[in-house]
Every structure is written in structure tokens, then in C-alpha cells.
C-alpha positions in Angstrom: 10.7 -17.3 -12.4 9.2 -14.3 -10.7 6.0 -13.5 -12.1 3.0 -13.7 -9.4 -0.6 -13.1 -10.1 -3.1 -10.5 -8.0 -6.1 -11.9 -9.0 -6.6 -10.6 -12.7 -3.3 -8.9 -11.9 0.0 -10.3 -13.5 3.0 -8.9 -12.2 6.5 -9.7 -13.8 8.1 -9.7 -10.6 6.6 -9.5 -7.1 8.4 -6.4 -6.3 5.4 -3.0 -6.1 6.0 0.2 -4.4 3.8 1.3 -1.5 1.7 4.8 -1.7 2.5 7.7 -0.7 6.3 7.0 -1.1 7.1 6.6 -4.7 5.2 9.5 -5.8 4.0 9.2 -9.2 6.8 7.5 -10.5 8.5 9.7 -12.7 10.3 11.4 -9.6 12.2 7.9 -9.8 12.9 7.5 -13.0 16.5 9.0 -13.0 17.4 6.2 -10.1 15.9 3.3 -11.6 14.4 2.0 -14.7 10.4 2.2 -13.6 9.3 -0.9 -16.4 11.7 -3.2 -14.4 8.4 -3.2 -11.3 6.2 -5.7 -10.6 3.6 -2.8 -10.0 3.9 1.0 -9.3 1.0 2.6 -6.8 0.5 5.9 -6.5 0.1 8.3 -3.8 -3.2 8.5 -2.5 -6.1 10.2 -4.2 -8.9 12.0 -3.4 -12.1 13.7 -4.5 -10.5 17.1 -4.5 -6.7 18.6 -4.3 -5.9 18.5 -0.9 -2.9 20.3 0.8 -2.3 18.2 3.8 -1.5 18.6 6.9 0.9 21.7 8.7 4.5 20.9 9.3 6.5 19.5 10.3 4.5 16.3 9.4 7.6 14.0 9.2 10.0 12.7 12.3 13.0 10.2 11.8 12.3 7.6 14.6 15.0 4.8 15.9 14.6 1.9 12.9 11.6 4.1 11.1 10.1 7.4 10.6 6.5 8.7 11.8 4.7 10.6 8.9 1.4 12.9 9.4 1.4 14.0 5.7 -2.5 13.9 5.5 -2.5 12.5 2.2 -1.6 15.6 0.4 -2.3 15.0 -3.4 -3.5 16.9 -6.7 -7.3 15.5 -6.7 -8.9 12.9 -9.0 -9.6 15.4 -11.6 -6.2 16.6 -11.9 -4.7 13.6 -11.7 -6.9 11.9 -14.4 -6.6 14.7 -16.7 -2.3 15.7 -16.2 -0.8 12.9 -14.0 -1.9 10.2 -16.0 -1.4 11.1 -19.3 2.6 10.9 -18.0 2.4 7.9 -16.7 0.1 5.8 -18.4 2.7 3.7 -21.3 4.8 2.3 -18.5 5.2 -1.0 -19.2 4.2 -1.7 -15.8 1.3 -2.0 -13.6 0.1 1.5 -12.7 -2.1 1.6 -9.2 -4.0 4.2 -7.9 -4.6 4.3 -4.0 -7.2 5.8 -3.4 -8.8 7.8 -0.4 -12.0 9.5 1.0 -13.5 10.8 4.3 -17.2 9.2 2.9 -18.3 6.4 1.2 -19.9 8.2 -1.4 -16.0 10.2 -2.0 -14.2 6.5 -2.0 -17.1 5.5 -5.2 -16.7 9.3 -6.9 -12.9 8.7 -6.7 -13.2 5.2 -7.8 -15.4 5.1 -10.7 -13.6 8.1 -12.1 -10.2 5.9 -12.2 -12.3 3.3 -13.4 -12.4 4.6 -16.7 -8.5 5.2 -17.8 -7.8 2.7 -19.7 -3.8 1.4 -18.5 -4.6 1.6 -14.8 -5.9 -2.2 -13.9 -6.7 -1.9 -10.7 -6.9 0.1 -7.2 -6.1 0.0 -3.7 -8.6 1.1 -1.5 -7.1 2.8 1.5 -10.0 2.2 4.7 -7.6 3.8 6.7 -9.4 7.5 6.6 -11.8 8.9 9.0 -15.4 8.4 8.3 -16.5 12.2 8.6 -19.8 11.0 9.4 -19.1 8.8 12.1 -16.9 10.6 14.1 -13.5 10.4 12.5 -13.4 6.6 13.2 -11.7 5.1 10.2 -13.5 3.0 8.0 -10.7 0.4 8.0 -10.9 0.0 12.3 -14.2 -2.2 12.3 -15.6 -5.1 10.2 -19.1 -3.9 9.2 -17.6 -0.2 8.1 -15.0 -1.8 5.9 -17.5 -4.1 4.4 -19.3 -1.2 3.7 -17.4 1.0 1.7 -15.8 -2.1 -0.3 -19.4 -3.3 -1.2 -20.3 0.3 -2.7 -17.1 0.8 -4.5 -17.6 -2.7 -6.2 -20.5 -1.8 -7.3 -19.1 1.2 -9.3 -15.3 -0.2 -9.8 -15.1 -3.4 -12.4 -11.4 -3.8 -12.3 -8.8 -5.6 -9.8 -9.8 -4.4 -6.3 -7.4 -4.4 -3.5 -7.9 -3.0 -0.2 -5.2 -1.8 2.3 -5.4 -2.5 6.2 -4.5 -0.8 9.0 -2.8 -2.8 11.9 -4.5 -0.1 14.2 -7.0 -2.9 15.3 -7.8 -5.0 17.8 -7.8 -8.7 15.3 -6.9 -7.9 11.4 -8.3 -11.0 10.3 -11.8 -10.2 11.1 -11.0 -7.1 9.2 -9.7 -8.7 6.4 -12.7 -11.7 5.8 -15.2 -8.7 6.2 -13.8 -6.9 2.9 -13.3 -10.3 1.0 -17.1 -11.3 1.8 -18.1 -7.6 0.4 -16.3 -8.0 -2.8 -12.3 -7.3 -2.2 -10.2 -9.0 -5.1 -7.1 -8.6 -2.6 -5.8 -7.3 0.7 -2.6 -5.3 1.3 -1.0 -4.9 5.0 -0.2 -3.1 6.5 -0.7 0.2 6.5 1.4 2.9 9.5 1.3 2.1 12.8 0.5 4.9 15.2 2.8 6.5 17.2 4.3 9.5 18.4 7.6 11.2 19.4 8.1 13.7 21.9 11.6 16.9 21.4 12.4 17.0 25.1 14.5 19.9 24.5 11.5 21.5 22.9 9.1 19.8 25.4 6.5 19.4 22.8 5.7 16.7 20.2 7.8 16.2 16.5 4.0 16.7 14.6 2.3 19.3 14.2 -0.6 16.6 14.4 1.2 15.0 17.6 0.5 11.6 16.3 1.5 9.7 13.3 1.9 6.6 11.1 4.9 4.7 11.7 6.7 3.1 9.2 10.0 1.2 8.8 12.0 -1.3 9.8 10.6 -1.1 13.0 7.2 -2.5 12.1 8.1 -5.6 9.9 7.7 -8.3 12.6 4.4 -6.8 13.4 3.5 -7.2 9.3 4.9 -10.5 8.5 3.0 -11.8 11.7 -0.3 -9.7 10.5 0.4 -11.0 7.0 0.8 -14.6 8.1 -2.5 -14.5 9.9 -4.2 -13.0 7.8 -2.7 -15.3 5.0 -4.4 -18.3 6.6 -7.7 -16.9 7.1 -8.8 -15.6 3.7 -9.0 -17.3 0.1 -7.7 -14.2 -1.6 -4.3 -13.1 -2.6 -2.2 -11.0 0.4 0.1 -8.2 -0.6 2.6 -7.9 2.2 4.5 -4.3 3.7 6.2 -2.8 6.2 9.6 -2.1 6.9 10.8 -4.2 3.6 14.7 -3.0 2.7 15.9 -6.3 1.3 15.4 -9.3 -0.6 15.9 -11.4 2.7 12.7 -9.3 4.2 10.4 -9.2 1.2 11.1 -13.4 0.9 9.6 -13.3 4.9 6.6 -11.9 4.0 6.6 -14.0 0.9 6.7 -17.2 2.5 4.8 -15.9 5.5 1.7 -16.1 2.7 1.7 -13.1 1.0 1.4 -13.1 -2.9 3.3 -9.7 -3.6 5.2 -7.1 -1.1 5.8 -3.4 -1.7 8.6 -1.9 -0.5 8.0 1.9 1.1 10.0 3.9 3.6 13.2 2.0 2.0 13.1 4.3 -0.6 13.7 7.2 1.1 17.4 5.7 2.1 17.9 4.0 -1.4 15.6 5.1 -4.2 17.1 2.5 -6.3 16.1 -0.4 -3.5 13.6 -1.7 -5.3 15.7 -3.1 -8.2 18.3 -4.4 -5.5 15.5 -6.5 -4.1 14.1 -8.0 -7.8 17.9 -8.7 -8.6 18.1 -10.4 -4.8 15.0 -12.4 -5.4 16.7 -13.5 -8.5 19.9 -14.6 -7.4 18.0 -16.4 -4.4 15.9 -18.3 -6.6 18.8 -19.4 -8.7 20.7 -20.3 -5.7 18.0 -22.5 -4.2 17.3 -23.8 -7.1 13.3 -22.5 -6.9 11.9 -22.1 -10.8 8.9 -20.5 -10.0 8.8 -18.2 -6.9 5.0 -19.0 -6.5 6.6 -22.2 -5.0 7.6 -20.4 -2.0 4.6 -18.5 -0.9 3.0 -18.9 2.2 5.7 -22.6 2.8 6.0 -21.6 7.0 
């Protein structure tokens, strides 16, 4: 009833979790029953351990929260060689985001995580500043993007995903750019940015004074990005941003995308995820819709 494929993907349920707020997935585990996912993807990876950025990186905003973590994380290495070994017999789908400031970082990274066996696929995150042009992130302009998914594919073999930022002027250019260099799937979208100011301070929430903003507050933004963007490319969409219900993750779902993963949600509820599956259930049985597939992408 709820199975969905991403490209060589199969997910039991269209239910993943979005990076960089589930952890690794054992940090879960006493809240929920991890196997029960469609797809768990890990907090975002890079060449080498990386602290992140000073605090405070984190600010509640009205309907969201802004986040400037700076993708703190243990580095490939470590995470090949102790992270995985934890995680890897999860009878789920274990994805690894993964993150770079160079092209030739994002294909290290990759081709590393390209050889542990029980991860089938990663999601590329073109979000990051390309050190060597000027901090402009790869993921802001069509022939960048196309250019670090071509040179990953060349080193990566397995399912391919790549996550967009909504920081751009059209999305869909974006997302045709990384399907025509080699993508296997897109997922959007990433933060938003924004910033928030403590008057009584009289100086920004973040240390980095802007941030990524995620949340309830972004979710007609998404479902109108993943709509678009839906229409515009042949391969399967993976739809976030603001998802805390069933009744949201069925908008992006029949808005066009193939999967959704649900993120800033479980900070509130760390056992929303399996509240979702069991309320995509229950609306299946209630419409009387056998296979969920049937309502992908129906508006």
C-alpha cells in the first residue's frame, strides 16, 4: 500500500527523515522503532571532522526555527570506520548526505561511501559554498550544480539524489541542470535564509547572523517548489519542508513528489515520523486508495 520507488530505491513507506535532524539514528531509537522508515539520512558529511559553527547557531522563530549549525559532523573517515558499523543492519534504507566546499571534496566524500555495502544511495547537498568561487554555493546556479553532480557520478555508482536549495532565483532550471548531469533524484527543499534580530540585545540570534529556516513556516513555499519542479523533470522528487503531519506530507505527495522527509518536526515530536506512516495508512484505507503511488503528483 505504501511502498514507493526512488529510482533503484524501494522504500516500504514514503516516510525518510531529513539531514541534519535525525542524527544517525540511533539517538531515536528509544522513541521509535527506526526499521518501521521508509529511509533514514544522515547528517551531513564531509571530507574531514568538522566542528561547526560558534554559538548560539539555533533561534526558535514564529512557525520554525533558523539553524546556522555549519554542518558539524565526525568526517567520512570516522564515520565509515565507527558510525557505520552501528548502523548498517537496519532494516531500512540508510542515506548519507553528503557535503563539501570543492568538487573534488563532494567525489573524495562520495566514492568513500560508495563502497559500504548497506548504504544504497546518497544525497548530495549543493547547498555549500564553492571555496574556489567565492563562497557562492554550488547548488545557486545551473552550470555549478551540473558540475559537481557530473564528477560525483563519475565516481558514485549507486542511487544519486541531489538536494536543492530554494535560495534561487527559478528551482526548475536548477533541478533539469542536475538531472541532464546524471542525478537519479532531486530532494527540496533545503533552509530558507533568514535572520532574526534580539531587540533587547540589539544584535542578531546567530553568531553567523544569518541562517537556514526551516519549519512550518516554509511548507507552501516547498509544496509550490515541489510542484514545479515535479512537472519539469522525468526523475523522481523527494519533497520537505515544514512536514508535521500526514495531511502535509499527502500535499507534497500529490503536489508530485515521490517520497517526503519529515525534519524540524522532530525536534517537537521525535516519534512524528511513525504518527505520519500510521496517518498515511489510515488515509489510504479511508479513501479507499490500494497503492499510494496512485496519488502522486494527482493536482
Amino acid at each position: 500500500m505504501l511502498e514507493v520507488k526512488i529510482h533503484n530505491l524501494t522504500l516500504q513507506n514514503p516516510v525518510m527523515t531529513a539531514s541534519g535532524t535525525f542524527g544517525y539514528g540511533p539517538e531515536f531509537a528509544d522513541f521509535i522503532d527506526l526499521n518501521r522508515l521508509g529511509a533514514i539520512v544522515v547528517k551531513g558529511t564531509t571530507g574531514e571532522r568538522r566542528q561547526g559553527n560558534p554559538y548560539p547557531r539555533m533561534a526558535e522563530t514564529p512557525s520554525g526555527m533558523l539553524n546556522a549549525v555549519g554542518l558539524q559532523n565526525v568526517g567520512v573517515a570516522n564515520f565509515c570506520h565507527e558510525v557505520y558499523p552501528k548502523i548498517k543492519d537496519l532494516k531500512t534504507n540508510i542515506i548519507v548526505n553528503v557535503s563539501g566546499s570543492s568538487i573534488e571534496e563532494y567525489c573524495s566524500v562520495a566514492s568513500q561511501i560508495d563502497e559500504l555495502g548497506t548504504v544504497p544511495a546518497i544525497e548530495l547537498n549543493i547547498s555549500c559554498p564553492n571555496v574556489k568561487k567565492g563562497g557562492m554555493g554550488f547548488g545557486t546556479n545551473p552550470e555549478m550544480a551540473a558540475q559537481v553532480v557530473s564528477e560525483v557520478r563519475k565516481v558514485y555508482h549507486k542511487t544519486l539524489i541531489v538536494k536543492l536549495t530554494p535560495n534561487v532565483t527559478s528551482i526548475v532550471d536548477i533541478a533539469k541542470a542536475v538531472q541532464d548531469a546524471g542525478a537519479n533524484s532531486v530532494s527540496l527543499i533545503n533552509t530558507m535564509l533568514g535572520m532574526a534580530i534580539d531587540v533587547e540585545k540589539r544584535r542578531p540570534y546567530l553568531s553567523t547572523i544569518t541562517g537556514g529556516l526551516s519549519g512550518p513556516a516554509v511548507k507552501p513555499v516547498a509544496v509550490r517548489m515541489v510542484w514545479q519542479v515535479a512537472h519539469a523533470v522525468q526523475i523522481p522528487v523527494i519533497g520537505l519542508g515544514g512536514i508535521s503531519s500526514a495531511a502535509d506530507a499527502l500535499e507534497f505527495l500529490m503536489a508530485g513528489a515521490r517520497a517526503v522527509q519529515v525534519g524540524t518536526a522532530n525536534f517537537v515530536d521525535p516519534a512524528v515520523t511513525m504518527k505520519i506512516i500510521d496517518g498515511l495508512t489510515d488515509y489510504c484505507l479511508r479513501h479507499g486508495v490500494a497503492d499510494i503511488n496512485d496519488i502522486v503528483g494527482i493536482i
